[in-house]
C-alpha positions in Angstrom: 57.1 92.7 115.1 57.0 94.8 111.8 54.1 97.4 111.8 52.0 97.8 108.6 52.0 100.6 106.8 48.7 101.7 105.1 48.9 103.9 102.2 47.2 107.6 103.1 44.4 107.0 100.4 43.5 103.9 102.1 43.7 104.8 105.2 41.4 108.1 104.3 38.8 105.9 102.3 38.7 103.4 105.4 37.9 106.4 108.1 35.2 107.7 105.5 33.6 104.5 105.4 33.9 103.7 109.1 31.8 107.1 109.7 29.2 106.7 107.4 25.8 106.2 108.3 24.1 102.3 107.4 22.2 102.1 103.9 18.5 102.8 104.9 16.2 100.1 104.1 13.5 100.4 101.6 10.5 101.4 103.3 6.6 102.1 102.1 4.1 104.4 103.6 0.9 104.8 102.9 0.3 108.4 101.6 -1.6 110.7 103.9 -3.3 111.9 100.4 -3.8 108.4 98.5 -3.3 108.4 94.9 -6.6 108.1 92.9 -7.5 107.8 88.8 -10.7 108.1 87.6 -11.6 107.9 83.5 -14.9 107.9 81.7 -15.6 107.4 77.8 -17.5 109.8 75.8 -18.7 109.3 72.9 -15.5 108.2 71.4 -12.9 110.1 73.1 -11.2 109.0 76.6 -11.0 111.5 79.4 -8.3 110.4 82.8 -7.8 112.7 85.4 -5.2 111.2 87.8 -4.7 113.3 91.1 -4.3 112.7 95.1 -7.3 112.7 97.8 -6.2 115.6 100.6 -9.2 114.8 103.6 -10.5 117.8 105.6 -9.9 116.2 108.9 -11.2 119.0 110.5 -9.9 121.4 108.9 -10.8 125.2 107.2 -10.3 124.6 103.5 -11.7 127.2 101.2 -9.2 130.1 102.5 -7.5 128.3 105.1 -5.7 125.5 103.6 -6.6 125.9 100.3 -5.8 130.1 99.8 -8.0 132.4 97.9 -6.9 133.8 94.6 -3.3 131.3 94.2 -2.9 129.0 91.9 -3.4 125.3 93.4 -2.8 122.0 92.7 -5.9 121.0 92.5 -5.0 118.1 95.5 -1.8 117.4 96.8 0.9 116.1 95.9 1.9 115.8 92.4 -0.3 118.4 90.5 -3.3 116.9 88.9 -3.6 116.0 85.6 -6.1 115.4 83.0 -5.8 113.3 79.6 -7.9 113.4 76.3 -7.4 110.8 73.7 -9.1 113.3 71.6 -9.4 116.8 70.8 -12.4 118.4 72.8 -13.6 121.6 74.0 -12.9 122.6 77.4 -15.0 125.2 78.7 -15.8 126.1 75.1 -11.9 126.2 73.6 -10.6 123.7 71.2 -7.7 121.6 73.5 -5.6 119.2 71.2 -5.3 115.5 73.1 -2.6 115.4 75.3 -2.2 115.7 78.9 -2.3 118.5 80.6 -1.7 120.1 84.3 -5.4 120.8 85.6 -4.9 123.6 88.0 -7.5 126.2 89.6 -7.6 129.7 91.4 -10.0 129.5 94.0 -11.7 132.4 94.8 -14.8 133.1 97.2 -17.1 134.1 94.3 -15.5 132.4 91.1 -12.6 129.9 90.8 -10.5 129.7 87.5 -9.7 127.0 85.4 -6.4 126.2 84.3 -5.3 124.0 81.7 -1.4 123.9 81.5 1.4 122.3 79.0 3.0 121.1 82.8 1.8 117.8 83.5 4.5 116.7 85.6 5.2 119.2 88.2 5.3 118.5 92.0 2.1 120.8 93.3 2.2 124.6 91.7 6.0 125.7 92.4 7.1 125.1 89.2 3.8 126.4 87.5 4.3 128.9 84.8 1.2 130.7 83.2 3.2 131.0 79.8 2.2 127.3 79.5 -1.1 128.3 79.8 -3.4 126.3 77.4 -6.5 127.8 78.9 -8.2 129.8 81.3 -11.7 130.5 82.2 -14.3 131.0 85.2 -16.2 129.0 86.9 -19.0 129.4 89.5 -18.4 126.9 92.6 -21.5 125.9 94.1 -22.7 124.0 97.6 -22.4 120.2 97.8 -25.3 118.4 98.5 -23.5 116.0 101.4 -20.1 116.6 103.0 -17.0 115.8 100.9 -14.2 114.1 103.7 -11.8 113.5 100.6 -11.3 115.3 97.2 -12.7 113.8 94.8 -13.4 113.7 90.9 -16.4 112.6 88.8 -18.2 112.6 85.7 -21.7 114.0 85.8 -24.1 114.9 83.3 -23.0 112.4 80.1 -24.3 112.1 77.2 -23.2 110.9 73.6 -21.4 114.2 72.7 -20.3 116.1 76.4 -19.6 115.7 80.2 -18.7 117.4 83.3 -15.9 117.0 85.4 -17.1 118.0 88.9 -14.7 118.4 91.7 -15.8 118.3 95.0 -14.4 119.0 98.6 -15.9 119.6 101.8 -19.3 121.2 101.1 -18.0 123.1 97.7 -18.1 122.0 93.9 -17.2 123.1 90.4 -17.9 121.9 87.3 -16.0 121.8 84.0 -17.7 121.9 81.0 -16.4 119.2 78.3 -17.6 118.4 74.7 -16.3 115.9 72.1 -16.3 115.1 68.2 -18.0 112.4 67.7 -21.5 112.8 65.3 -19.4 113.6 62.3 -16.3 111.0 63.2 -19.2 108.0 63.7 -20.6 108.8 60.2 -16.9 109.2 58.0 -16.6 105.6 60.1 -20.2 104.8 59.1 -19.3 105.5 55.1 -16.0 103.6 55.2 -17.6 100.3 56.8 -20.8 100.7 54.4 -18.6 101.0 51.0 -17.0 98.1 52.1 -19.4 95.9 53.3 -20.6 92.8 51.3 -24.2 92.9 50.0 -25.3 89.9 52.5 -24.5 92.4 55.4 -27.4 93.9 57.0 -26.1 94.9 60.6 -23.6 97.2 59.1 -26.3 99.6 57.3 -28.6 99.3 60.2 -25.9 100.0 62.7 -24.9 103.7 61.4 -29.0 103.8 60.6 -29.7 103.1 63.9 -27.6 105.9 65.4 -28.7 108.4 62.7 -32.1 107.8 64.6 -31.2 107.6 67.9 -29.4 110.9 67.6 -31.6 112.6 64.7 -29.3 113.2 62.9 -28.7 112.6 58.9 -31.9 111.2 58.4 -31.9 111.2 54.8 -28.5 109.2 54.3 -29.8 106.9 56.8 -32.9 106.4 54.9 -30.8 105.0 52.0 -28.7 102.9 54.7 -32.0 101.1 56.1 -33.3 100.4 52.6 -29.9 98.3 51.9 -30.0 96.7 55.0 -33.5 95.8 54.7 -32.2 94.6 50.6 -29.4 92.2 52.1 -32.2 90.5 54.5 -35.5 91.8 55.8 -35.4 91.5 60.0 -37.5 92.5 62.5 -35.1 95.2 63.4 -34.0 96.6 60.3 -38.1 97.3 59.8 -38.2 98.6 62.7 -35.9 100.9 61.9 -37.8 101.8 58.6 -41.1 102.2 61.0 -38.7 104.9 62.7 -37.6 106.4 60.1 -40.9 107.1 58.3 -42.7 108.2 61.4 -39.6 110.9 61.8 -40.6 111.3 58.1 -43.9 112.6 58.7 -46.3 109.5 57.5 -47.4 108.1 60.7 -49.8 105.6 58.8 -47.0 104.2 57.2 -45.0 103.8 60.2 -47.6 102.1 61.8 -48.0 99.3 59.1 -44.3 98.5 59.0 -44.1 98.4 62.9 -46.5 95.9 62.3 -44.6 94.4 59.8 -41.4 94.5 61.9 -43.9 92.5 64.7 -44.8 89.4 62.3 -41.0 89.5 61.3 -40.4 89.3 64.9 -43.0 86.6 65.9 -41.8 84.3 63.1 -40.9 80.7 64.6 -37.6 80.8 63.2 -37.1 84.2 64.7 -36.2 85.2 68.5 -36.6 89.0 69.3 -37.9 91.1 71.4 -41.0 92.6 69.8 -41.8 95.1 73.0 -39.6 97.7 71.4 -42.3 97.4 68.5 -45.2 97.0 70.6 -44.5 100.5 72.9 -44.1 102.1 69.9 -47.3 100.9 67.8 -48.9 101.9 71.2 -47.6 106.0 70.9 -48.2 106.3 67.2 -51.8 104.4 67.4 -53.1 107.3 70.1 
């Protein structure tokens, strides 16, 4: 019987394959330090932080795990990072929207902020402080409970700013954030009004609405409640004028048209809630 003769390359390729190790199989673990997002709207302008939850289990954190005076993560894992659809201020500076790296320096007095052009690093090896987009201090402070896993949230919101508190084990901070968004509402507020048909009353009493809520331009949103109230007298829009006046000065006035803004209200054909009305005739009566 003839033998077979195997060409050397094949033969090599063969042995290579006969010694190599199986293909692994997929396989999914749950992370020891879960993956978490968190997002709030302010005013107008988006803020994400997306980051991983590292548990104390026991541990020493401030110093131990987590060193004094080196640049961290801010979690573990991939560094944390933060998104703006907006310009804002952090901690007082101008930050163009983006995303950025959100590392810290913890220290046992004062921790330092970081907001970095690296948004896609894997924890701080690859941190460079020339990306820098800003740095400043913070003062951590104690937690009112015990924090088992990182975590981030939005505290202290109002129309125009935030805070960004992190807190672990029985340690926070807080980063200052403020937005745009007094100005942007009225350049919006103009546009819809200048083109708005003359039957539209929510449009003028929407941007005069907020000019009282937020007292500010009070006397532009004088004119805006008088066309609204032109285009169709409604309990609200008088309301509004009751507001307006009052802020005005001429409480006497503002009395009659809450009034006003009641029998508008009570109308059969009508269905709103005059209470809004009724508190307020209340204050300006005393």
């Amino acid at each position: 019987m003839k033998s077979i003769r195997v060409p050397l390359a094949l033969a090599i390729l063969a042995a290579a394959l006969a010694a190599a190790p199986p293909a692994l199989a997929q396989l999914e673990l749950p992370r020891v330090s879960p993956r978490a997002t968190v997002s709030q709207t302010v005013g107008l302008t988006d803020i994400s932080i997306a980051y991983c939850r590292p548990g104390v289990k026991g541990r020493v954190i401030w110093g131990g795990l987590v060193p004094y005076d080196q640049v961290w993560r801010t979690g573990a894992n991939e560094a944390t990072t933060i998104t703006f659809s907006d310009a804002v201020k952090v901690g007082g500076t101008e930050v163009p929207a983006g995303t950025y790296g959100l590392f810290t320096i913890p220290g046992k007095e004062s921790w330092t902020v970081i907001l970095n052009k690296g948004a896609k690093l894997w924890g701080a090896y690859e941190y460079k402080q020339e990306e820098d987009v800003l740095r400043f201090a913070v003062k951590p402070r104690p937690a009112a409970a015990h924090q088992e896993w990182m975590e981030f949230r939005f505290e202290g919101l109002s129309t125009e700013s935030a805070e960004v508190v992190l807190a672990w084990e029985r340690l926070e901070i807080a980063i200052p954030i403020q937005v745009e968004v007094i100005q942007r509402v009225l350049a919006s507020a103009r546009k819809a009004i200048a083109e708005a048909k003359v039957d539209d009353w929510r449009t003028p009493f929407r941007a005069a609405a907020f000019c009282l809520d937020n007292t500010v331009n009070l006397d532009e949103a004088g004119t805006w409640i008088d066309r609204s109230i032109a285009a169709k007298p409604t309990f609200y829009n008088t309301l509004a004028k009751a507001r307006w006046t009052f802020a005005r000065g001429d409480k006497a006035e503002a009395i009659a048209l809450a009034r006003k803004a009641i029998e508008i209200g009570q109308a059969p054909d009508t269905k709103a809630d005059v209470a809004p009305a009724q508190v307020l005739l209340t204050e300006w009566s005393k």
